[in-house]
N, C-alpha and C positions, 0 to 999 in steps of 0.2 A: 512307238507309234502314238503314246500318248501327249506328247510333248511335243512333237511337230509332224502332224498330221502328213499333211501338206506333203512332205520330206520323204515320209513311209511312203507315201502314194507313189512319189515317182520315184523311190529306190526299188518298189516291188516294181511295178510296169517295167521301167529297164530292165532289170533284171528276167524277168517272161520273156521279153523281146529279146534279150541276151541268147535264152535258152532256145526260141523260137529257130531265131540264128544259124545256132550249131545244135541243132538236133541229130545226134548218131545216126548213121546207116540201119536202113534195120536190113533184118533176114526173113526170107522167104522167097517165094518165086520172085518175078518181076510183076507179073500181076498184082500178088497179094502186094508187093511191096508201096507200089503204087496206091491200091486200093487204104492201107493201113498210116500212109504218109498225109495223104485227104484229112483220113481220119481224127488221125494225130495233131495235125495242124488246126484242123477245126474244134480241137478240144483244149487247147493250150489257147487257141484265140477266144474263145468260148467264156473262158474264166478273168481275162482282160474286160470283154465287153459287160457279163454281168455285174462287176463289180462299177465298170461307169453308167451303168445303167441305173443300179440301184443308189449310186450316190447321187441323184435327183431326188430320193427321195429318205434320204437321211444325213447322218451329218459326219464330216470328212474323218473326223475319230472312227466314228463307224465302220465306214468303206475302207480307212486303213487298217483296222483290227481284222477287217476279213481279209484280205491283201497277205498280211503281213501272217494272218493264221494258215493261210489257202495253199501257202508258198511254200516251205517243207514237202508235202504234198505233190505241189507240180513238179517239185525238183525231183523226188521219187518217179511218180508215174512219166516223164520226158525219157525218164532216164532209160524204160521199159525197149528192146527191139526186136522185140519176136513182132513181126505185124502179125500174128495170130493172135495176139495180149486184143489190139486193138482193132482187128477185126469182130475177134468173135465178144470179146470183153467192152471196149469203150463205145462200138458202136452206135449212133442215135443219145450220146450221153453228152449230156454239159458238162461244165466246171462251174458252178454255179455256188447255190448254198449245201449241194451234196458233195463238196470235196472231201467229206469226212472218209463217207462210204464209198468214194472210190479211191482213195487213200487205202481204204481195206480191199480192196478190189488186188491194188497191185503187191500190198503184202501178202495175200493170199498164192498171186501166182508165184511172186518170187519163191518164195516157202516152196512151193512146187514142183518149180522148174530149174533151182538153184543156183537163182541168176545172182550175178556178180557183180 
């Protein structure tokens, strides 16, 4: 990311929207399912828009180092499909500058739940 800013920027954003994409079925009723797919979607979009947000006001190294840090992360948490994860866990939650701590969020559940 340090050598071509620019480059990181739009490898990570395709890559989100990749994910966005094909995001697995999750499990649960149809309700929860529904309810948790909202969820889920507005938190995968959530970590695109802060990071173009905040690149107004720093400089494109920046906003690719959070990209490119943030991403590990979202590849984890997408990957979650119990919608109770994102029911009772992601709810009302960004993806912003706390991806760290929801990064611990979903190793916590996995550890858990013994997801695979």
């Amino acid at each position: 990311w340090q050598t071509d800013p620019a480059a990181t920027i739009a490898r990570v954003t395709a890559r989100i929207n990749e994910l966005i994409a094909a995001l697995p079925p999750l499990t649960g009723s149809p309700k929860q399912i529904d309810w948790a797919n909202q969820i889920r979607l507005h938190f995968a979009r959530s970590f695109l828009r802060y990071h173009e947000e905040q690149s107004a006001y720093q400089s494109p190294g920046a906003t690719a180092a959070g990209l490119a840090h943030g991403l590990p992360a979202m590849i984890k948490l997408l990957a979650i499909t119990e919608s109770e994860f994102w029911i009772n866990g992601m709810r009302r939650k960004i993806a912003g500058s706390s991806i760290d701590l929801h990064e611990i969020t979903a190793e916590r559940w996995i550890a858990r739940h013994s997801y695979k």
